[in-house]
PLY file of the C-alpha trace (Angstrom):
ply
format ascii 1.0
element vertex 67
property float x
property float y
property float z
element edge 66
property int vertex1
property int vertex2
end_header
-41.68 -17.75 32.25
-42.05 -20.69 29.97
-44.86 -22.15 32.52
-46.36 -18.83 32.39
-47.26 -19.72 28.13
-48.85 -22.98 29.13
-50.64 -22.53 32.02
-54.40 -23.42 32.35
-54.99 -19.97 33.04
-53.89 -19.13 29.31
-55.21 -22.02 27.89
-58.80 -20.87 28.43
-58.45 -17.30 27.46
-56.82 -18.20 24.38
-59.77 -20.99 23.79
-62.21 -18.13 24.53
-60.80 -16.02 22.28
-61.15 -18.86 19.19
-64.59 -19.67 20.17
-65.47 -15.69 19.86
-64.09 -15.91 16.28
-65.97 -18.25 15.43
-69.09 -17.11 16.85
-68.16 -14.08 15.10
-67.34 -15.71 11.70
-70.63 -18.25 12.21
-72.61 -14.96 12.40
-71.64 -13.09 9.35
-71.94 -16.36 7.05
-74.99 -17.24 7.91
-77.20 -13.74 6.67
-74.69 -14.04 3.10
-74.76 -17.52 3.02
-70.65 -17.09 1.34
-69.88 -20.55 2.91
-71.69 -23.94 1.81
-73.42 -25.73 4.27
-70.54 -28.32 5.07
-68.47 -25.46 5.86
-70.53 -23.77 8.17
-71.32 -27.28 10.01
-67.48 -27.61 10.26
-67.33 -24.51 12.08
-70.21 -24.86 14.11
-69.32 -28.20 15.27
-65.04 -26.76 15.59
-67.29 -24.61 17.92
-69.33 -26.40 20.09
-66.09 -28.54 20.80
-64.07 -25.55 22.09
-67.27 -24.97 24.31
-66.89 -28.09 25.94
-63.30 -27.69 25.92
-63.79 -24.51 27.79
-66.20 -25.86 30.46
-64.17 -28.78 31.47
-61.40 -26.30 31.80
-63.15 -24.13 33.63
-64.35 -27.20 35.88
-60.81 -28.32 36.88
-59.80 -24.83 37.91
-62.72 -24.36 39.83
-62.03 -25.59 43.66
-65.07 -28.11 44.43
-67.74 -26.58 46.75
-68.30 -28.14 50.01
-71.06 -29.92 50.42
0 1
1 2
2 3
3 4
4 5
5 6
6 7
7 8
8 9
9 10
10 11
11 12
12 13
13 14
14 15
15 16
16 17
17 18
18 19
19 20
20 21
21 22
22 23
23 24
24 25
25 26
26 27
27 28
28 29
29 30
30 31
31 32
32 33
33 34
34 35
35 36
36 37
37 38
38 39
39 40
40 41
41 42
42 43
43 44
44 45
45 46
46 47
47 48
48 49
49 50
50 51
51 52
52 53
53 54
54 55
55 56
56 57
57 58
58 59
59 60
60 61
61 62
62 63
63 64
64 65
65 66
C-alpha cells in the first residue's frame, strides 16, 4: 500500500493537479492585478518548473518507441 502513495503514477497526477492551480490562480491575478509583479513571476516560474517536472515524468514512464 505504502508503494501505492509514491509511485510515479501518483506523482504526476498530483503534479498535474498543482500546475492546474496555478494556472488557475495565474489566471484570476492577472485581469485584478491583486498580486505584485514579483509574485506573479514566482508563480509563473513555480509553474513552468512543474511543467518540466511533468514532462520528464511523463518521459520515463513512457516505453521508448522502436525505431
Amino acid at each position: 500500500m505504502s508503494n501505492n502513495l509514491h509511485s510515479p503514477h501518483r506523482r504526476l497526477i498530483e503534479l498535474r493537479i498543482e500546475h492546474a492551480d496555478l494556472d488557475s490562480l495565474i489566471d484570476q491575478a492577472e485581469p485584478k492585478v491583486a498580486l505584485d509583479e514579483l509574485a506573479l513571476r514566482r508563480l509563473k516560474k513555480r509553474r513552468l518548473a512543474l511543467k518540466d517536472q511533468i514532462s520528464r515524468l511523463e518521459a520515463s514512464l513512457e516505453p521508448p518507441e522502436p525505431a
